[in-house]
ROVO-278377 format. One record per residue: x, y, z of N, C-alpha, C in turn. Coordinates in Angstrom, 2 decimals. Example, Ala and Ser with C-alpha at 12.3 -4.5 7.8 and 13.67 -1.06 7.14 Angstrom:
% residues 2
ATOM / n.px / n.py / n.pz / ca.px / ca.py / ca.pz / c.px / c.py / c.pz
ATOM / 13.19 / -5.69 / 7.80 / 12.30 / -4.50 / 7.80 / 13.20 / -3.30 / 7.80 $
ATOM / 12.85 / -2.25 / 7.08 / 13.67 / -1.06 / 7.14 / 12.90 / 0.03 / 7.87 $
***
This chain:
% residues 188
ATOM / n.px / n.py / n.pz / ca.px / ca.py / ca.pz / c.px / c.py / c.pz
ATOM / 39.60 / -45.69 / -26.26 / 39.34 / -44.60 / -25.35 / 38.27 / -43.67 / -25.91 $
ATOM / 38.23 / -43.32 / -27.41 / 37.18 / -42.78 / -28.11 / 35.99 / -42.88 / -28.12 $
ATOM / 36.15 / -44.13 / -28.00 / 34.76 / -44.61 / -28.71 / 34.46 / -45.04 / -26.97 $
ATOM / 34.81 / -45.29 / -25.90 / 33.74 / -45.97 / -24.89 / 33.27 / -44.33 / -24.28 $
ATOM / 34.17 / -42.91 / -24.69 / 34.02 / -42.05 / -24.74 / 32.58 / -41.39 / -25.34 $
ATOM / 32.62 / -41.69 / -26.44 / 31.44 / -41.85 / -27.45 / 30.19 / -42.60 / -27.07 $
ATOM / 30.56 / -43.55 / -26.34 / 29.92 / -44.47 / -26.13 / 28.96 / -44.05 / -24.30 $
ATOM / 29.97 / -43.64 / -23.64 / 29.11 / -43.20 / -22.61 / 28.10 / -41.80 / -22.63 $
ATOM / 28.87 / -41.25 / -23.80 / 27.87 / -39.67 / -24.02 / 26.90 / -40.23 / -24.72 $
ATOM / 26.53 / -41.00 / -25.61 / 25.08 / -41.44 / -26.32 / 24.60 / -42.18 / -25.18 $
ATOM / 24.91 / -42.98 / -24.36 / 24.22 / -43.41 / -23.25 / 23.09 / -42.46 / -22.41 $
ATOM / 24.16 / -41.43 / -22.06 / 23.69 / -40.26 / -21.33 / 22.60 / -38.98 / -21.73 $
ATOM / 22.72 / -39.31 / -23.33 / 22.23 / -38.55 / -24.12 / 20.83 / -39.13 / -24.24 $
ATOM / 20.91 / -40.46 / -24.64 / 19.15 / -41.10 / -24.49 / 18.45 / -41.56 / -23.08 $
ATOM / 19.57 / -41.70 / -22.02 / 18.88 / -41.72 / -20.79 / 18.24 / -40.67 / -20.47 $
ATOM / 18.79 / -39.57 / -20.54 / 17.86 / -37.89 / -20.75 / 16.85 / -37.73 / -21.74 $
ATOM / 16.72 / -38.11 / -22.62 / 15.69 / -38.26 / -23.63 / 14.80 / -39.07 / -23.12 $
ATOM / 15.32 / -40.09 / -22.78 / 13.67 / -41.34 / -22.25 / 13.04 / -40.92 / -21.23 $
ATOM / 13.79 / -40.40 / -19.97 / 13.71 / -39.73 / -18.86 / 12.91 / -38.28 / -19.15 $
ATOM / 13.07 / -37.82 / -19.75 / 12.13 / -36.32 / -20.35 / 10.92 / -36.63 / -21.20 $
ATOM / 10.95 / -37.47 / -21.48 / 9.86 / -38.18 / -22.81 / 9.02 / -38.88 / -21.72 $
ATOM / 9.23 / -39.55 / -21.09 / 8.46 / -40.81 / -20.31 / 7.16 / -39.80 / -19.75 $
ATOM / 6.26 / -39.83 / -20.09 / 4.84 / -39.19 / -19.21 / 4.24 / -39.81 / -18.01 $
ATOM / 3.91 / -39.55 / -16.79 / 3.09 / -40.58 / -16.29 / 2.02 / -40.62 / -16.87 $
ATOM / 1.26 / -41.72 / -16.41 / 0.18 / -42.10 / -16.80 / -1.08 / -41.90 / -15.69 $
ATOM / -0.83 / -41.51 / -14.76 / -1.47 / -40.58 / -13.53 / -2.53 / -39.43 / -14.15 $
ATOM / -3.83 / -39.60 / -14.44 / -4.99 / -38.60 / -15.30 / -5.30 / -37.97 / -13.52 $
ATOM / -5.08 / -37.07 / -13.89 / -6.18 / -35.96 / -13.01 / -7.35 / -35.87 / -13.47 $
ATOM / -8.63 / -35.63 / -13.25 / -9.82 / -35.04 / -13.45 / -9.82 / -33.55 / -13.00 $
ATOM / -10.12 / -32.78 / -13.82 / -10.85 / -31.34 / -13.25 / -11.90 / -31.16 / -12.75 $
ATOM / -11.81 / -30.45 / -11.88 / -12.86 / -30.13 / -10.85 / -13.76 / -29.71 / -11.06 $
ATOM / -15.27 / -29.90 / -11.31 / -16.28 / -28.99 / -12.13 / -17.30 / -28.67 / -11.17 $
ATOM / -17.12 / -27.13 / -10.62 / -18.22 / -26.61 / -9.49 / -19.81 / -26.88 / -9.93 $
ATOM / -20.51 / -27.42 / -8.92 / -22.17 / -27.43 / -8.42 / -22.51 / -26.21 / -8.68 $
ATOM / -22.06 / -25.02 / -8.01 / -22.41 / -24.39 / -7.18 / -22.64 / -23.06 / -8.41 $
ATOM / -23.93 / -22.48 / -8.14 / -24.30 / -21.28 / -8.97 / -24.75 / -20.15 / -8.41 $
ATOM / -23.61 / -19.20 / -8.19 / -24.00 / -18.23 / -7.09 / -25.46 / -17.27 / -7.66 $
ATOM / -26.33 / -17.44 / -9.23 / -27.26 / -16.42 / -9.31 / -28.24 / -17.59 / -8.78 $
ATOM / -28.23 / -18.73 / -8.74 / -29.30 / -19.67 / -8.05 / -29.13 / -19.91 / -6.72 $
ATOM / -28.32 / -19.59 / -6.27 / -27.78 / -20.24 / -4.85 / -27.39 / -19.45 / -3.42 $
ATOM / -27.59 / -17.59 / -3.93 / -27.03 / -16.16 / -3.54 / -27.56 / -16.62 / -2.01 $
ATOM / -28.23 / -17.49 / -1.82 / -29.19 / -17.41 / -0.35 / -28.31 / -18.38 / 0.69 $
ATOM / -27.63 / -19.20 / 0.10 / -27.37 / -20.49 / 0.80 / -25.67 / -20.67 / 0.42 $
ATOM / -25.04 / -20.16 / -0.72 / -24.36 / -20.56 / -1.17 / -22.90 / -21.43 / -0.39 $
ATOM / -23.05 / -20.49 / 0.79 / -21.74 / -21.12 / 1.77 / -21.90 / -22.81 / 2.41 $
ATOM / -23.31 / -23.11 / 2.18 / -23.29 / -23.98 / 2.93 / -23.78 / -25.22 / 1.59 $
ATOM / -23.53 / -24.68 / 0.36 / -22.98 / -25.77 / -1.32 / -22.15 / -25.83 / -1.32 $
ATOM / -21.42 / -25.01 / -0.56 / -19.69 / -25.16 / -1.53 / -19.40 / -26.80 / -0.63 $
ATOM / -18.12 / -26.82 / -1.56 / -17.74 / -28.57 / -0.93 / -16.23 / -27.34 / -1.01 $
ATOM / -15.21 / -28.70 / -0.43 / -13.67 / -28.12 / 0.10 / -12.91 / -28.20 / -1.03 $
ATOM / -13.61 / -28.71 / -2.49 / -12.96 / -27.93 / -3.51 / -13.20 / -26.64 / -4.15 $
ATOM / -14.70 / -25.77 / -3.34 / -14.79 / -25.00 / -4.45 / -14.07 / -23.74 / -3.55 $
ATOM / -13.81 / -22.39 / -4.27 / -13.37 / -21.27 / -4.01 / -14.27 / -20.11 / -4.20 $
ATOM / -14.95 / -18.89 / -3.50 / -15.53 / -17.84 / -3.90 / -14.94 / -16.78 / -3.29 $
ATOM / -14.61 / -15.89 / -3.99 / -14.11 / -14.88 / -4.33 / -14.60 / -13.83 / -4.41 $
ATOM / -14.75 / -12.72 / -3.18 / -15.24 / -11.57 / -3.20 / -15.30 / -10.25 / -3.26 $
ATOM / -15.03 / -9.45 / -3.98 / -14.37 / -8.20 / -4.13 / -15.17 / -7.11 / -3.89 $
ATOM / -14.28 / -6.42 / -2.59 / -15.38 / -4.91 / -2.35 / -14.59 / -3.97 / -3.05 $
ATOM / -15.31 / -3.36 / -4.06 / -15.09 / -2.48 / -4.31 / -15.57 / -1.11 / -3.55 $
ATOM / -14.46 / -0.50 / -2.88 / -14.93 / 0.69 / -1.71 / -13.92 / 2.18 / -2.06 $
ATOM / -13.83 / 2.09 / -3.72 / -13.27 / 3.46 / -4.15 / -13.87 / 4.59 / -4.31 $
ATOM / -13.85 / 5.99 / -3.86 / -15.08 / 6.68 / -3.94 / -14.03 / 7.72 / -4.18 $
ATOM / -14.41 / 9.16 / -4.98 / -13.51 / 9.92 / -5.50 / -12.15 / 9.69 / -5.42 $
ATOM / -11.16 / 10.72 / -4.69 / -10.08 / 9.89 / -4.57 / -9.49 / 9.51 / -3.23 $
ATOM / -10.56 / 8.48 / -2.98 / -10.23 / 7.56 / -1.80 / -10.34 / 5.84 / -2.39 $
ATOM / -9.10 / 5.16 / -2.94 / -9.03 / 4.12 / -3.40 / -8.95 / 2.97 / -2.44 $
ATOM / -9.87 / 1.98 / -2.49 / -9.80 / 1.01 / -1.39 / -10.97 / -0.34 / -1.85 $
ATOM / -9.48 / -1.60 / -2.54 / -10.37 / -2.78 / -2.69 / -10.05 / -4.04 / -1.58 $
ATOM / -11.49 / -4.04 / -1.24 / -11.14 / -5.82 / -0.31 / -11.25 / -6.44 / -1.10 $
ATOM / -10.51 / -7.85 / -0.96 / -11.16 / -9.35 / -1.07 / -11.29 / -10.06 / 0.02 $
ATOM / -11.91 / -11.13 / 0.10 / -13.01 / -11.89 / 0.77 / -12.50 / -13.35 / 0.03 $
ATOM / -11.79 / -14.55 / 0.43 / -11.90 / -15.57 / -0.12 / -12.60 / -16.18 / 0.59 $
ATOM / -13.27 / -17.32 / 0.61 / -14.07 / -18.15 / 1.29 / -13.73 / -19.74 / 0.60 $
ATOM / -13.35 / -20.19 / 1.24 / -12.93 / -21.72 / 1.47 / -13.52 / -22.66 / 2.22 $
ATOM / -13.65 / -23.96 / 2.12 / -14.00 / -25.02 / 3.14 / -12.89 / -25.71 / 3.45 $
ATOM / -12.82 / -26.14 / 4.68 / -11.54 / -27.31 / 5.28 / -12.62 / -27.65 / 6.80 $
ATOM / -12.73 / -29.43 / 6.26 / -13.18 / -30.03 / 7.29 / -14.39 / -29.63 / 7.56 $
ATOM / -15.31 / -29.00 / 6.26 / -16.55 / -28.71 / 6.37 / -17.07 / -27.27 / 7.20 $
ATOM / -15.65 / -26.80 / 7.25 / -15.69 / -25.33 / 8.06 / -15.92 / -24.14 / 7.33 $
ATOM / -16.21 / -22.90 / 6.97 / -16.32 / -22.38 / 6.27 / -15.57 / -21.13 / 6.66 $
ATOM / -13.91 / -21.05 / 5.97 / -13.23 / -20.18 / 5.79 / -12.85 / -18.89 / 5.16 $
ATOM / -12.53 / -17.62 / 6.09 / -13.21 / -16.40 / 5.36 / -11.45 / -16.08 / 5.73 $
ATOM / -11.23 / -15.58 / 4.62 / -9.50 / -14.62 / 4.44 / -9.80 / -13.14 / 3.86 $
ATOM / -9.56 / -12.62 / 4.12 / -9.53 / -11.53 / 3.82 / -7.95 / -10.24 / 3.26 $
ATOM / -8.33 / -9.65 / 2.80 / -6.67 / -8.85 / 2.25 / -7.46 / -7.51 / 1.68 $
ATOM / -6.55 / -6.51 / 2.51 / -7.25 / -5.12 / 2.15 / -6.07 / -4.16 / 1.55 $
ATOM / -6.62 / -3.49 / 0.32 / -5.59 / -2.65 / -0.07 / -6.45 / -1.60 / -0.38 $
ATOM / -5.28 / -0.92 / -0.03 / -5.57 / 0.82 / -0.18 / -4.57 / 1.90 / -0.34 $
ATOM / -4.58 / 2.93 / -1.37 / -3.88 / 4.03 / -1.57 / -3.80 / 4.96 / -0.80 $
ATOM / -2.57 / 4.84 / -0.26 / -2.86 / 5.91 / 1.52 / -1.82 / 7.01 / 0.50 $
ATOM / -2.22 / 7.30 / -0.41 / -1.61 / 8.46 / -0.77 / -3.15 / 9.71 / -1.05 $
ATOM / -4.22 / 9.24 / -1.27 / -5.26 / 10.22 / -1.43 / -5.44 / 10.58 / -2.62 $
ATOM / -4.25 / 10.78 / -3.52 / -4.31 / 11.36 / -5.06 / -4.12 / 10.20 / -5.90 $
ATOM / -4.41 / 9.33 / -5.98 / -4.67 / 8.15 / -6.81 / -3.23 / 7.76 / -7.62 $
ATOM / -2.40 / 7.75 / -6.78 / -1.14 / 7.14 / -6.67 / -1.11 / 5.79 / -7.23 $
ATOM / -2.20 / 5.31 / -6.55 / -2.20 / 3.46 / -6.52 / -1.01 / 3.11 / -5.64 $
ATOM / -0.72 / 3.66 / -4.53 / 0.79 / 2.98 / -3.69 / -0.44 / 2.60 / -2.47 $
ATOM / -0.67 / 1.50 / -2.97 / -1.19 / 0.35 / -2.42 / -0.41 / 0.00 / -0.67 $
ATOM / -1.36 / 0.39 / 0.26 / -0.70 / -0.24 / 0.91 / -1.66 / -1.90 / 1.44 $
ATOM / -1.17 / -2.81 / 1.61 / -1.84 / -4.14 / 1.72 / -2.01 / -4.70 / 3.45 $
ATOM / -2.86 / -5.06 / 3.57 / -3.46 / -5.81 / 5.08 / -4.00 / -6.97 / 4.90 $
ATOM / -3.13 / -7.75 / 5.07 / -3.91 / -9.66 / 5.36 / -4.30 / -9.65 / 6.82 $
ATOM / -5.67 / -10.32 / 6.94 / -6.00 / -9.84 / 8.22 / -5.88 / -11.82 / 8.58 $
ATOM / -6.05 / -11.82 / 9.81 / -6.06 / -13.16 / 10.01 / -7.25 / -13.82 / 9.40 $
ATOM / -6.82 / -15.60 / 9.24 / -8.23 / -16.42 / 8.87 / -8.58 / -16.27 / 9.94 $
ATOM / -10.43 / -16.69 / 9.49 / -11.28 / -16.64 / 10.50 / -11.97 / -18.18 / 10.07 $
ATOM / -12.86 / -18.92 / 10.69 / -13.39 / -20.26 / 10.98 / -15.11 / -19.11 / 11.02 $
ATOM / -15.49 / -19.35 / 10.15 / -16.68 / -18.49 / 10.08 / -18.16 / -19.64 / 10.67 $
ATOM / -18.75 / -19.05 / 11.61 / -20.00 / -19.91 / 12.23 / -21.13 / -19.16 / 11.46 $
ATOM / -21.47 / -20.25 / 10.19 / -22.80 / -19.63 / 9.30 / -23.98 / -20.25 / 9.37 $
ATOM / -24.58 / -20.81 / 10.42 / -25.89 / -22.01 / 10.62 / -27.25 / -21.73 / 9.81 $
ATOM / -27.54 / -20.53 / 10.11 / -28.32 / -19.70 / 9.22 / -28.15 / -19.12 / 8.15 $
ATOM / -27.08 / -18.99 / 7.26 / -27.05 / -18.47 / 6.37 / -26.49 / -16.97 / 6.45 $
ATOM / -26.35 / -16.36 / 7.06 / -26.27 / -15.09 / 7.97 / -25.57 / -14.39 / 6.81 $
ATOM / -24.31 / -14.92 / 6.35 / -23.05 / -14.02 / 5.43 / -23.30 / -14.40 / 4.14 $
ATOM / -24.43 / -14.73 / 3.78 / -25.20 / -14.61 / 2.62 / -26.32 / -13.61 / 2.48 $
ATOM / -26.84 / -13.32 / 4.05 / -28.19 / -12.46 / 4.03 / -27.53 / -11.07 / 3.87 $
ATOM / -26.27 / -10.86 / 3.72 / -25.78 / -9.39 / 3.13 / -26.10 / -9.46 / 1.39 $
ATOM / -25.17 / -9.91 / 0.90 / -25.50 / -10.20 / -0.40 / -26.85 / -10.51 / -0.95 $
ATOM / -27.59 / -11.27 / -0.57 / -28.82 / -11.76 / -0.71 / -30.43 / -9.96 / -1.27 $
ATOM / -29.53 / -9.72 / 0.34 / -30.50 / -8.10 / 0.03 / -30.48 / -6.61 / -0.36 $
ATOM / -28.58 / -7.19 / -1.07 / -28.52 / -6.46 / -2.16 / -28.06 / -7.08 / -3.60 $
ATOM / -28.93 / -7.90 / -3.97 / -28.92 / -8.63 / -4.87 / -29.77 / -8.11 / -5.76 $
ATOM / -30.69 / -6.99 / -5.82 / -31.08 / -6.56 / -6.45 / -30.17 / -5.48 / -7.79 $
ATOM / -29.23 / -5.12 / -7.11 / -27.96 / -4.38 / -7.61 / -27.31 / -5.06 / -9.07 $
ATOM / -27.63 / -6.57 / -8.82 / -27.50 / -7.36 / -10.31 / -27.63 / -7.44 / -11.21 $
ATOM / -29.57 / -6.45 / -10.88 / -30.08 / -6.18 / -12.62 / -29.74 / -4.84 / -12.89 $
ATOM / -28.79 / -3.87 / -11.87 / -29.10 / -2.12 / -12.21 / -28.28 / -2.28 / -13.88 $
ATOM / -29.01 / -1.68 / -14.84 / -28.09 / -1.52 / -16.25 / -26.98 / -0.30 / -16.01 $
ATOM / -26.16 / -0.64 / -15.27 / -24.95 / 0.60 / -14.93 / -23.63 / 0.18 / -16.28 $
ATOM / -23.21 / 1.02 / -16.02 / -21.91 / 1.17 / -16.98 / -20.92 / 1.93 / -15.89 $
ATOM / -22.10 / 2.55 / -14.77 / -20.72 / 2.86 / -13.71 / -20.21 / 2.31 / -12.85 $
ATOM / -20.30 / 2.49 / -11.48 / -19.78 / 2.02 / -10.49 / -19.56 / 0.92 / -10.15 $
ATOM / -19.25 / -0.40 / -9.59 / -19.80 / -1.54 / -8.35 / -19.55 / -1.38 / -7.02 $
ATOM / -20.25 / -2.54 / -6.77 / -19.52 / -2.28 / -4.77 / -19.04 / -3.84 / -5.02 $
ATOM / -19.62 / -5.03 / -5.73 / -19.39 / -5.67 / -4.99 / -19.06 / -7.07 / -6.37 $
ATOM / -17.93 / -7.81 / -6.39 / -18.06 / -8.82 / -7.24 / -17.91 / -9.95 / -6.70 $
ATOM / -18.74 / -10.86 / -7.09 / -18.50 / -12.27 / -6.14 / -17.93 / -13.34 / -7.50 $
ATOM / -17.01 / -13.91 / -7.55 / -16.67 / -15.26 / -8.50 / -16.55 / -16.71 / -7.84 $
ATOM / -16.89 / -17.47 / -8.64 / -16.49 / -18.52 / -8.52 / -15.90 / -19.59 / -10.25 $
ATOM / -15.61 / -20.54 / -10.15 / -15.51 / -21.81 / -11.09 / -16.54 / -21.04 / -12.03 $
ATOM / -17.93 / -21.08 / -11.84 / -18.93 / -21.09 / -13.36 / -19.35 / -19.51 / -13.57 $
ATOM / -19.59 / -18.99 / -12.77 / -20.27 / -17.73 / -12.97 / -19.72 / -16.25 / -12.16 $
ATOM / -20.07 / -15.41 / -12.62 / -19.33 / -14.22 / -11.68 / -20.72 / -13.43 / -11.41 $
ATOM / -21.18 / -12.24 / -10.48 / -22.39 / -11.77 / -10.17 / -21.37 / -10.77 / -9.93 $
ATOM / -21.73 / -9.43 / -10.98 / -21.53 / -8.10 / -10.09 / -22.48 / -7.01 / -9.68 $
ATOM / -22.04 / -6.43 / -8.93 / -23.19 / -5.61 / -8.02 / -22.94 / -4.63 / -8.17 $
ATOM / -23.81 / -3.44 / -8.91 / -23.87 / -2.00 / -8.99 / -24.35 / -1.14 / -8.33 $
ATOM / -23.58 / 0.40 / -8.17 / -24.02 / 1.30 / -7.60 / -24.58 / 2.41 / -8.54 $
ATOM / -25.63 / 3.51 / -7.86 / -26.12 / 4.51 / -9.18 / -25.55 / 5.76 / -7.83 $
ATOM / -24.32 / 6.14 / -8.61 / -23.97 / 7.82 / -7.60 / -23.64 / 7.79 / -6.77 $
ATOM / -22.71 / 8.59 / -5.72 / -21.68 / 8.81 / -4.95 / -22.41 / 8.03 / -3.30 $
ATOM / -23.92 / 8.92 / -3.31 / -24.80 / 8.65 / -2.15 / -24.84 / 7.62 / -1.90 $
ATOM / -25.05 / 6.64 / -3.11 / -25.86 / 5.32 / -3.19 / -24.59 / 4.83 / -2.65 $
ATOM / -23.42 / 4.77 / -3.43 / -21.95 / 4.00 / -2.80 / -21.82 / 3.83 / -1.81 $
ATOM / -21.57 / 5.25 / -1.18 / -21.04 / 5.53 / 0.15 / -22.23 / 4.65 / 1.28 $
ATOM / -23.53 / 4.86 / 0.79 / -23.97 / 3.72 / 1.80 / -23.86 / 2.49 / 1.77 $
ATOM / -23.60 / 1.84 / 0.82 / -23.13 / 1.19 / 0.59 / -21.83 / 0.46 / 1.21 $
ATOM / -21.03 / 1.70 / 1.08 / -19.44 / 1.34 / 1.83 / -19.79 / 0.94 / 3.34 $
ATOM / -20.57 / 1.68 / 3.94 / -21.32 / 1.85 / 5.50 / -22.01 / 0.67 / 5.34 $
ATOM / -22.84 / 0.15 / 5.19 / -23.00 / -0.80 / 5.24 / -22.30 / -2.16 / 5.38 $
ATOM / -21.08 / -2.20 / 4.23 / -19.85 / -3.61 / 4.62 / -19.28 / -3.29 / 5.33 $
ATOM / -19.02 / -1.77 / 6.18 / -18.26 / -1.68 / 7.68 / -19.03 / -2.54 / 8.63 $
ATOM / -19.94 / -2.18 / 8.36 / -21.02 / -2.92 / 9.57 / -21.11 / -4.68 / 9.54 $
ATOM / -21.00 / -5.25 / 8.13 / -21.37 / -6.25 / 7.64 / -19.73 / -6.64 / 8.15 $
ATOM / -18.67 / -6.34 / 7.72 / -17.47 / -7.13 / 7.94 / -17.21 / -6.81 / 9.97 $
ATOM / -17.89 / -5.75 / 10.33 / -17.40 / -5.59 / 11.84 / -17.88 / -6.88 / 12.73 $
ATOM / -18.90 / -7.46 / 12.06 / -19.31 / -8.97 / 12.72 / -18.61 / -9.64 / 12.73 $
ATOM / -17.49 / -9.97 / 11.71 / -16.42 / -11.04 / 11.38 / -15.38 / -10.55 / 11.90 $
ATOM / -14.79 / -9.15 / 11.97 / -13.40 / -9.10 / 12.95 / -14.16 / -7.44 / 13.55 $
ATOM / -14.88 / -7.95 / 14.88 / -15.55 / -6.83 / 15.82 / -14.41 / -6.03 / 15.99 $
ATOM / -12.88 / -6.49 / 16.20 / -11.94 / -4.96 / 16.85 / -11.07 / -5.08 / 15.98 $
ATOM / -11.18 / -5.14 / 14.50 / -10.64 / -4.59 / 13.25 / -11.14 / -3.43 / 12.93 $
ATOM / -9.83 / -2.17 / 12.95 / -10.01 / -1.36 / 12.94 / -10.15 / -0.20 / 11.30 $
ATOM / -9.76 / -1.59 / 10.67 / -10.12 / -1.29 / 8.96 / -11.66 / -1.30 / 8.64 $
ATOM / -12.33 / -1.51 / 9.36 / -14.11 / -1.50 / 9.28 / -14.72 / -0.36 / 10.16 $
ATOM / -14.16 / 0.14 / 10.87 / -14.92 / 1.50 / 11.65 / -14.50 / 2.57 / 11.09 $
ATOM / -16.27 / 2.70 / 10.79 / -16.40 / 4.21 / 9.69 / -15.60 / 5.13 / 10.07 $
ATOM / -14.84 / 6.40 / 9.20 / -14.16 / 7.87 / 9.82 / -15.68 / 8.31 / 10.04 $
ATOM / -15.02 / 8.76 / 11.78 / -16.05 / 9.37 / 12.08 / -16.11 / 11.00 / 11.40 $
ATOM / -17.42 / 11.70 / 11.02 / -17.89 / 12.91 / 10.90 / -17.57 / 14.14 / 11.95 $
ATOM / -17.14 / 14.80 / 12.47 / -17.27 / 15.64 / 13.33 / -17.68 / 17.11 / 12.52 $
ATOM / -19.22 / 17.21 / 13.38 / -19.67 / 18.32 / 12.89 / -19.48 / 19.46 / 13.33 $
ATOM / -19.14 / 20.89 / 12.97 / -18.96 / 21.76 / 13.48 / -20.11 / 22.38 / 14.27 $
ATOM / -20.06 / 23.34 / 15.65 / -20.75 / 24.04 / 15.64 / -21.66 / 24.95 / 15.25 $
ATOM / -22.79 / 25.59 / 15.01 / -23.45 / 26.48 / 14.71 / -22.40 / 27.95 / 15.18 $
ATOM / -22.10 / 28.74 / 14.07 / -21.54 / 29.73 / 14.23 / -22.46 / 30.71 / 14.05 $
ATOM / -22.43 / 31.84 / 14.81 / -24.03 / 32.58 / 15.24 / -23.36 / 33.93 / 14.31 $
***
C-alpha cells in the first residue's frame, strides 16, 4: 500500500517536471520596424505595414490647465487607424485627478498624406534646443521625434492649432473646440 503510494506520487512528481520543463520549439521572430519617422515625417502613415504602431502624444498642459492626448495609429486591412484617449485634470490646481475620454476608432482616409502635413510643418520644432516645454511626441519601434515649444504664446498656439487639426478627425467632438474668449465691453 506504501510503496504503490510512493509510487504514484513520484509518478506525479516527474510528470509535472517533464510537463514544466518541455519548451516548444515554436521560434517567433521579432518584428523589426522600416519605418523612420525623422526620414519619413511626410509620408509616414502610408510605410507603416499592420505590424507597426505610432504613438502620439499631445502635450496640451499650459499653467495650471493639465491636458495630455494620445493618438495611436494602427493598420488593419491596409486601413489606417487613429484611437485616440484624452486625459485631463478637471481639478485646475494640478491635482492630477485625471479624468479620461476614449473617443471612438476612426478608419482614417489619408490619400494625400494630409495627417502628416500637420506634423510635417511643424517639424521644425525638432531642432528648437529647449529644455522646456513640448507639444508634441511621436514614437514608434526605432526612433522617437519630440517637438518643442519656446513660451506660453508659442504653446497656446500651438494648442489652437491641434483643435483645429484633430476637429477634421472627430468634426462634433466637443474635446477640440477652443473655450471661447468673451471679451468685455469698453467701459467709458
Amino acid at each position: 500500500m506504501k510503496k504503490s503510494l510512493k509510487l504514484k506520487f513520484s509518478l506525479i512528481i516527474l510528470a509535472s517536471v517533464l510537463l514544466t520543463n518541455c519548451k516548444s520549439e515554436k521560434k517567433t521572430e521579432n518584428y523589426i520596424s522600416e519605418l523612420n519617422l525623422a526620414e519619413n515625417i511626410s509620408d509616414f502613415t502610408s510605410r507603416m505595414t499592420e505590424k507597426d504602431t505610432v504613438r502620439i502624444t499631445a502635450n496640451l498642459t499650459m499653467e495650471y490647465w493639465v491636458r495630455i492626448d494620445e493618438l495611436i495609429l494602427t493598420k488593419k486591412n491596409n486601413a489606417l487607424i487613429l484611437q485616440t484617449t484624452i486625459k485631463e485634470d478637471t481639478t485646475y490646481e494640478l491635482k492630477y485627478q485625471m479624468r479620461k475620454n476614449t473617443l471612438a476608432k476612426l478608419e482614417i482616409k489619408n490619400p494625400n498624406n494630409e495627417f502628416e502635413h500637420h506634423f510635417l510643418t511643424n517639424f521644425r520644432r525638432t531642432k528648437i534646443d529647449s529644455n522646456g516645454d513640448w507639444i508634441y511626441r511621436i514614437i514608434n519601434q526605432k526612433d522617437t521625434l519630440k517637438f518643442h515649444t519656446v513660451g506660453l504664446g508659442d504653446k497656446g498656439g500651438c494648442v489652437r492649432k491641434y483643435f483645429e487639426f484633430m476637429s477634421k478627425y472627430y468634426p462634433n467632438e466637443k474635446e477640440f473646440k477652443p473655450i471661447e474668449v468673451i471679451e468685455n465691453e469698453k467701459i467709458e
